[in-house]
N, CA, C and O atoms as a printed pandas DataFrame, in Angstrom:
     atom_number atom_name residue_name chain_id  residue_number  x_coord  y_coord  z_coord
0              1         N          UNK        A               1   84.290   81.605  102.556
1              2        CA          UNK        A               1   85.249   81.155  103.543
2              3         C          UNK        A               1   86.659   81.393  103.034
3              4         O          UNK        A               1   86.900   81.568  101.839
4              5         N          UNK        A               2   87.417   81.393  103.818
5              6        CA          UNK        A               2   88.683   82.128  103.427
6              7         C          UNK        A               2   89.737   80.765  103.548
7              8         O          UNK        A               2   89.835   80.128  104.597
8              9         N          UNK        A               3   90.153   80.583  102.873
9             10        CA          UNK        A               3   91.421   79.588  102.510
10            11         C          UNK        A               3   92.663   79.633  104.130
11            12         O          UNK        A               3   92.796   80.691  104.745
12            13         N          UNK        A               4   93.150   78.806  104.411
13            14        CA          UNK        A               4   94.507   79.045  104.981
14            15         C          UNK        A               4   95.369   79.791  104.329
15            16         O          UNK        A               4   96.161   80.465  104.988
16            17         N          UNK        A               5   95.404   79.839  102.617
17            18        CA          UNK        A               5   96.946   80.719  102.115
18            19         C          UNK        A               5   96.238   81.951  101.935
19            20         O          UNK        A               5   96.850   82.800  101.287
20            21         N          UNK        A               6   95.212   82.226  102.309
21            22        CA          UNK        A               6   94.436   83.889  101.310
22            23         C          UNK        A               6   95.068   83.960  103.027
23            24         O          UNK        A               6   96.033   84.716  103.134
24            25         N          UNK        A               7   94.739   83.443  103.995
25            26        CA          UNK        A               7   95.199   84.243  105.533
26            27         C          UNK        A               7   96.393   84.473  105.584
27            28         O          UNK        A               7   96.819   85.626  105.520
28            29         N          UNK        A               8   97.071   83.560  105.691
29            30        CA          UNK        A               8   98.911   83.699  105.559
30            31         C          UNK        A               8   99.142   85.037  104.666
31            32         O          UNK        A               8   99.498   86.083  105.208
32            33         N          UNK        A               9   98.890   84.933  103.077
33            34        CA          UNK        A               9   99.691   86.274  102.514
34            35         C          UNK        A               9   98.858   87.273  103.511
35            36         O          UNK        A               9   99.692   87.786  104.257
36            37         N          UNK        A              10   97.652   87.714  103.795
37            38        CA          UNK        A              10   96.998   88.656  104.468
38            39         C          UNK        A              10   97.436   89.030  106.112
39            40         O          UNK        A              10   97.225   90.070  106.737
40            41         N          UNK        A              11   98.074   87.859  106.514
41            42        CA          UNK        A              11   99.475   88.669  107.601
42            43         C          UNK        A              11  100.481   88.467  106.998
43            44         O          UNK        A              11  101.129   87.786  107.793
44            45         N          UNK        A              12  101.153   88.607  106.004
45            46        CA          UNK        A              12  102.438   88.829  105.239
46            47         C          UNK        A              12  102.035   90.442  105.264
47            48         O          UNK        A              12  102.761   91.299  105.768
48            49         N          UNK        A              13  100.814   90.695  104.664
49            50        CA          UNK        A              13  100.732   91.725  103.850
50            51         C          UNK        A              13  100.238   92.843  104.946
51            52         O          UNK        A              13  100.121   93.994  104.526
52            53         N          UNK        A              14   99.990   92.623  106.095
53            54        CA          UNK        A              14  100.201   94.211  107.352
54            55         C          UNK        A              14  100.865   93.570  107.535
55            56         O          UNK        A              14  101.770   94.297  107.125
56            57         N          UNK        A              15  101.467   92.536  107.886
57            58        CA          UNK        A              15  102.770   92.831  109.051
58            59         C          UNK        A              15  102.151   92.085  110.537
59            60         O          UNK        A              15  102.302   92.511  111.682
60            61         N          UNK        A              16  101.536   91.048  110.167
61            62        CA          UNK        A              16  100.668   91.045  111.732
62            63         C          UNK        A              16  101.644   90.330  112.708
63            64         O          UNK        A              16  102.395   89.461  112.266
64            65         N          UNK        A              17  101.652   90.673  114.028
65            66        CA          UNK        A              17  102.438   89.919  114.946
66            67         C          UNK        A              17  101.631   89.721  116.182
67            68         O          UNK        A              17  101.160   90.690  116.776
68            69         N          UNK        A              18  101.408   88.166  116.696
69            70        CA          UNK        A              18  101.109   87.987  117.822
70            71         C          UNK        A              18  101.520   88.680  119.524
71            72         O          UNK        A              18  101.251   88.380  120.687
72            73         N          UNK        A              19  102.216   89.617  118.898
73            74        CA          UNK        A              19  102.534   89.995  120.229
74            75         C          UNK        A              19  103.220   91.777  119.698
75            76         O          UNK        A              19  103.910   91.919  118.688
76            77         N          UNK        A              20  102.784   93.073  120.739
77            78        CA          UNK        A              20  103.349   94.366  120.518
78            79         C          UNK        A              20  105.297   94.563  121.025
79            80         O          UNK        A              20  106.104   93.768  121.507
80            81         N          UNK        A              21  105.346   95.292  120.813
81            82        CA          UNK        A              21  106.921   95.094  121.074
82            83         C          UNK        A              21  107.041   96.431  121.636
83            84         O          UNK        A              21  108.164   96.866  121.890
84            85         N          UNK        A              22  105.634   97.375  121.933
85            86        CA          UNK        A              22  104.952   98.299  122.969
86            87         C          UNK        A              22  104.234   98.896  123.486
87            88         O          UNK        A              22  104.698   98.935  124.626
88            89         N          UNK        A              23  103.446   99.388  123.485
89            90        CA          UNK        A              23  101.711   99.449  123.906
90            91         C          UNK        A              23  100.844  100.247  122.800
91            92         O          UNK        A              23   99.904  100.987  123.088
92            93         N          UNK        A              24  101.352   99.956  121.352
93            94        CA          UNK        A              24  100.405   99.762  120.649
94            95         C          UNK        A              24   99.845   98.302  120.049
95            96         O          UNK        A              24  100.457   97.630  119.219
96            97         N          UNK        A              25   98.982   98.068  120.446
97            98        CA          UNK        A              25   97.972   96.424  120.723
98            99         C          UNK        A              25   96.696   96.169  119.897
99           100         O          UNK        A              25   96.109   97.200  119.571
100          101         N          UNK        A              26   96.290   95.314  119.599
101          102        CA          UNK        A              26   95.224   95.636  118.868
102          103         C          UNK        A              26   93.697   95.826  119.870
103          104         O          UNK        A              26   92.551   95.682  119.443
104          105         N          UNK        A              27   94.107   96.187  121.300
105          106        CA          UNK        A              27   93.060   95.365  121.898
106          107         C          UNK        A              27   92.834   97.295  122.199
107          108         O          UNK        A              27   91.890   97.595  122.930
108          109         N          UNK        A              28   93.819   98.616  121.546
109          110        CA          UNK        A              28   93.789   99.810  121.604
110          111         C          UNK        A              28   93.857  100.337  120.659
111          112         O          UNK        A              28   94.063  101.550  120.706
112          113         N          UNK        A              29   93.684   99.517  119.058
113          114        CA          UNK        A              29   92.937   99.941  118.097
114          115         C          UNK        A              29   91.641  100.276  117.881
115          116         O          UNK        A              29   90.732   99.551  118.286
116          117         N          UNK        A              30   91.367  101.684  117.057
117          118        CA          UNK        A              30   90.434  101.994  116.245
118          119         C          UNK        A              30   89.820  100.869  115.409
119          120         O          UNK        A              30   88.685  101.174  115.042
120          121         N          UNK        A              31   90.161   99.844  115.059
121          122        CA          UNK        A              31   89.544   99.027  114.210
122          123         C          UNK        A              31   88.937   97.516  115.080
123          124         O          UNK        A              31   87.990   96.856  114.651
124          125         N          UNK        A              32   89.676   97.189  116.301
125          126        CA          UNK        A              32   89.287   96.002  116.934
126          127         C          UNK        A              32   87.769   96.277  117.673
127          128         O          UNK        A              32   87.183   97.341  117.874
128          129         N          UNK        A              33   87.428   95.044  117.951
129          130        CA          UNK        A              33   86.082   95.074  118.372
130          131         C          UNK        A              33   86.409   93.555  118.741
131          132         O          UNK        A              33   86.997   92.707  118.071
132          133         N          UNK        A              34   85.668   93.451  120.416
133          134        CA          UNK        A              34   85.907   93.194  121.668
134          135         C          UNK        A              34   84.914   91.542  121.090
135          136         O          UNK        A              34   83.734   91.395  121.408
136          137         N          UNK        A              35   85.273   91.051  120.695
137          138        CA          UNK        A              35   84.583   89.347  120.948
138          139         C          UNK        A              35   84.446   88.795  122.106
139          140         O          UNK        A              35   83.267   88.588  122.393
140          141         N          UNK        A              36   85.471   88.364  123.158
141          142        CA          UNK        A              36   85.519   88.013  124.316
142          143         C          UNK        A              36   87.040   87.969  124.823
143          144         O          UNK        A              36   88.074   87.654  124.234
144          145         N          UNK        A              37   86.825   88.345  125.963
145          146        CA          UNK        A              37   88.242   88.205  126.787
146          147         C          UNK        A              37   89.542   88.000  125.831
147          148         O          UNK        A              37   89.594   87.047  125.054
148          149         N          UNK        A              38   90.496   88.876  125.929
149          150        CA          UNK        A              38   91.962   88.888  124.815
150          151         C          UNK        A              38   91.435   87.955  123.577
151          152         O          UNK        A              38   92.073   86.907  123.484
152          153         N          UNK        A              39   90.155   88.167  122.382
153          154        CA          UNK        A              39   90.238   87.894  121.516
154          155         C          UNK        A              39   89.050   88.856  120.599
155          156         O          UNK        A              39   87.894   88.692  120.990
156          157         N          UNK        A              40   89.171   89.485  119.845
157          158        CA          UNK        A              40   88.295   90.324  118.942
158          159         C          UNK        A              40   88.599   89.940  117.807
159          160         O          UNK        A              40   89.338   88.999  117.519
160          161         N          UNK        A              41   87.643   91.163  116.609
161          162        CA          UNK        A              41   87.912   91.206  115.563
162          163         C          UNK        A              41   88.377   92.493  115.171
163          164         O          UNK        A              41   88.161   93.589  115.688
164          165         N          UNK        A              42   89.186   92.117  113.974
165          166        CA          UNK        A              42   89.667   93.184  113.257
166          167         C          UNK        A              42   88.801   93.814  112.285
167          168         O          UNK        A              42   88.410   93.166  111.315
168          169         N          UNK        A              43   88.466   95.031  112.459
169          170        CA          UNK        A              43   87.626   95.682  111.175
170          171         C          UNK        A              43   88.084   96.318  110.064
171          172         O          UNK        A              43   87.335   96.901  109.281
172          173         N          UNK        A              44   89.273   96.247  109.942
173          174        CA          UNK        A              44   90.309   97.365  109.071
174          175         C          UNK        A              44   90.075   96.197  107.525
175          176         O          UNK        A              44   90.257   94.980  107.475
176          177         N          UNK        A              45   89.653   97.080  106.501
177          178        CA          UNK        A              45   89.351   95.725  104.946
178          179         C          UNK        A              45   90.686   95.331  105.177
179          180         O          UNK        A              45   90.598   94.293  105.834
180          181         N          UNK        A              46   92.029   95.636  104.965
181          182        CA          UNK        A              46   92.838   94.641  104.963
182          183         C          UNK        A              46   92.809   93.548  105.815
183          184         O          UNK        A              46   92.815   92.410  105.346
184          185         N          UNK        A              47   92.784   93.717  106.805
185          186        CA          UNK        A              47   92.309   92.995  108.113
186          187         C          UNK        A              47   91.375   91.531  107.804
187          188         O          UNK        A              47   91.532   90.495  107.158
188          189         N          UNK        A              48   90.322   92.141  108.685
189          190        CA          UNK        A              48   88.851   91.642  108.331
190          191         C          UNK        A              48   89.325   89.740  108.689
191          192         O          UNK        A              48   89.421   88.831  107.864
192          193         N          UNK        A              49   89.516   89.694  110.056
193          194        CA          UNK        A              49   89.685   88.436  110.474
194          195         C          UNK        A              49   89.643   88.601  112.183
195          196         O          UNK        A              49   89.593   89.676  112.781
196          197         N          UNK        A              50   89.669   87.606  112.630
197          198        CA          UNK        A              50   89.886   87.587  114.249
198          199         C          UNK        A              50   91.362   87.605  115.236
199          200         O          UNK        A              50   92.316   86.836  115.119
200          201         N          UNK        A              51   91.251   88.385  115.917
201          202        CA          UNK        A              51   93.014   88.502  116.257
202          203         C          UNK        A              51   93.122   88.844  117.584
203          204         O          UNK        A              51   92.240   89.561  118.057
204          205         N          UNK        A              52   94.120   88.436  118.344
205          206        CA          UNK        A              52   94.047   88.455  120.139
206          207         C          UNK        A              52   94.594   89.887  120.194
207          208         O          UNK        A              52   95.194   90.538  119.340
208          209         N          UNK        A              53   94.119   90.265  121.759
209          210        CA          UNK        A              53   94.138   91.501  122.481
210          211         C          UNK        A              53   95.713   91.885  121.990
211          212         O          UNK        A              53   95.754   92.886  121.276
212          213         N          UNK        A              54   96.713   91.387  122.202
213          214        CA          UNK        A              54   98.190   91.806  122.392
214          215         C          UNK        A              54   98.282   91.758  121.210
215          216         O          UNK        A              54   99.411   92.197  120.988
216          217         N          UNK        A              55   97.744   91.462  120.116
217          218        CA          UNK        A              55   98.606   91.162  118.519
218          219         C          UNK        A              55   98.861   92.957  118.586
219          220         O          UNK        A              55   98.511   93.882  119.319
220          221         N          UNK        A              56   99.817   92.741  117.143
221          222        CA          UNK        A              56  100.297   94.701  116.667
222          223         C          UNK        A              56  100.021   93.984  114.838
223          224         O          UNK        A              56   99.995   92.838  114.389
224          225         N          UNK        A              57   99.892   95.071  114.355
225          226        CA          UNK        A              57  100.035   94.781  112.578
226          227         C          UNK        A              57  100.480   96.576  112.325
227          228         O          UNK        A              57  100.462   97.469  113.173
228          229         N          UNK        A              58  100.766   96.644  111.225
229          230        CA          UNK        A              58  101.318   97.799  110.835
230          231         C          UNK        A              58  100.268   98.904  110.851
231          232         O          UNK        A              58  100.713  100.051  110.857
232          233         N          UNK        A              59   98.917   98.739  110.858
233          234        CA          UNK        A              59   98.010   99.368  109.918
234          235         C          UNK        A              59   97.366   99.858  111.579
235          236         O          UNK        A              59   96.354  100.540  111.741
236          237         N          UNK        A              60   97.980   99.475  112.351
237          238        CA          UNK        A              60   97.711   99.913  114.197
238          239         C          UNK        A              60   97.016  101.673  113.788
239          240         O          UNK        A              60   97.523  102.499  113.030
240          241         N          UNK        A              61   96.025  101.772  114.414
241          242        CA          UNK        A              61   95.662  103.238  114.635
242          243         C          UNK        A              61   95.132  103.333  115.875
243          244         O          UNK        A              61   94.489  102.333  116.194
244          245         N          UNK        A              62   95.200  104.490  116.960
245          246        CA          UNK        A              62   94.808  104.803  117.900
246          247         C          UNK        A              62   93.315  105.158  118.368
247          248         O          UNK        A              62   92.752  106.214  118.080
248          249         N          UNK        A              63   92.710  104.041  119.193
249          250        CA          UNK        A              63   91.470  104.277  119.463
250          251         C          UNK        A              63   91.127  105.627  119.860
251          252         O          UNK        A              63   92.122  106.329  119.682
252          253         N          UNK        A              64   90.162  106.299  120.316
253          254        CA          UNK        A              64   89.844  107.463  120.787
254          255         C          UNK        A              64   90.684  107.390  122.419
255          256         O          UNK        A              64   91.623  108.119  122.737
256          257         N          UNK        A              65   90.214  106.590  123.070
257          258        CA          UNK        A              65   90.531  106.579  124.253
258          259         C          UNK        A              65   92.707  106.566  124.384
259          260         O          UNK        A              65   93.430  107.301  125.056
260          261         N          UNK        A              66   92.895  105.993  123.909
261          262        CA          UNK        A              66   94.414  106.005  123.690
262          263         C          UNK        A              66   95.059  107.145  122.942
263          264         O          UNK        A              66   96.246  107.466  123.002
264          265         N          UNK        A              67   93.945  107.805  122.110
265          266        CA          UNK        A              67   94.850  109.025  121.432
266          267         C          UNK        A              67   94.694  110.155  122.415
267          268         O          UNK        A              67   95.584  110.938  122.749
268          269         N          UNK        A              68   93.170  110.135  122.929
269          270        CA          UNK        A              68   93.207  110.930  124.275
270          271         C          UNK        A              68   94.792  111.085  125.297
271          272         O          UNK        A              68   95.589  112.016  125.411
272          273         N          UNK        A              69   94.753  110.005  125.777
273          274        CA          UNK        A              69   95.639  109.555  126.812
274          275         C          UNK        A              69   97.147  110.142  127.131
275          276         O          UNK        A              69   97.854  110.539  128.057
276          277         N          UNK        A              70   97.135  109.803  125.006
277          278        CA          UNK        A              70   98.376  110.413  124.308
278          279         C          UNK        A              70   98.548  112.087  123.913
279          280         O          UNK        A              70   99.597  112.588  123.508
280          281         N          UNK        A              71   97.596  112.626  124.076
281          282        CA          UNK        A              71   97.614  113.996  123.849
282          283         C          UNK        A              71   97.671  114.135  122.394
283          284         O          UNK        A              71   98.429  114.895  121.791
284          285         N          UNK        A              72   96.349  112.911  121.596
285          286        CA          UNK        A              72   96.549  112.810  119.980
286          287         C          UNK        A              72   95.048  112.811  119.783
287          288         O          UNK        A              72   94.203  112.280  120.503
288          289         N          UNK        A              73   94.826  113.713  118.344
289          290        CA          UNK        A              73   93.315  112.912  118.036
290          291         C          UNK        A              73   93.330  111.720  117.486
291          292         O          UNK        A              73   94.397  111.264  117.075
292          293         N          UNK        A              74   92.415  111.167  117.405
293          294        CA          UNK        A              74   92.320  109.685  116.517
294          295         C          UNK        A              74   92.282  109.515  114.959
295          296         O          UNK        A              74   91.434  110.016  114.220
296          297         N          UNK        A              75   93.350  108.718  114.573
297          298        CA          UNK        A              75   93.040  108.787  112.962
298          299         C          UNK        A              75   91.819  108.690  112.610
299          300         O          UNK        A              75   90.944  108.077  113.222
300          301         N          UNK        A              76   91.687  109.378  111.460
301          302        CA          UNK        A              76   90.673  109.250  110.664
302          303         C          UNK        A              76   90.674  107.969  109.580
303          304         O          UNK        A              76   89.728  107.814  108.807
């Protein structure tokens, strides 16, 4: 089980923010996975916790469907 302070430095340390500041979201990341309605999980090892549809963190990569969209392939 993970402590309250191991979570805190671990959004210190991407950068996580409850909210995008533009339509990169976590709910159009490569790494999220769909729990229920605006709340998933994050799969990225830094990550590796639960986080709502609109959050952004630094470590954001483009799902397939969004890099499509974008005229991008998807990170690897």
């Amino acid at each position: 089980m993970q402590s309250v302070e191991e979570l805190k430095q671990r959004v210190e340390n991407i950068d996580l923010w409850a909210y995008s500041t533009n339509e990169d979201r976590c709910d159009n990341c490569r790494f999220y996975r769909v729990l229920k309605e605006d709340i998933g999980y994050c799969a990225h090892r830094d990550v590796d916790m639960v986080v709502g549809a609109a959050w952004w963190c630094k470590l954001w990569a483009p799902d397939a469907k969004t890099a499509a969209t974008r005229g991008q392939s998807p990170s690897s």
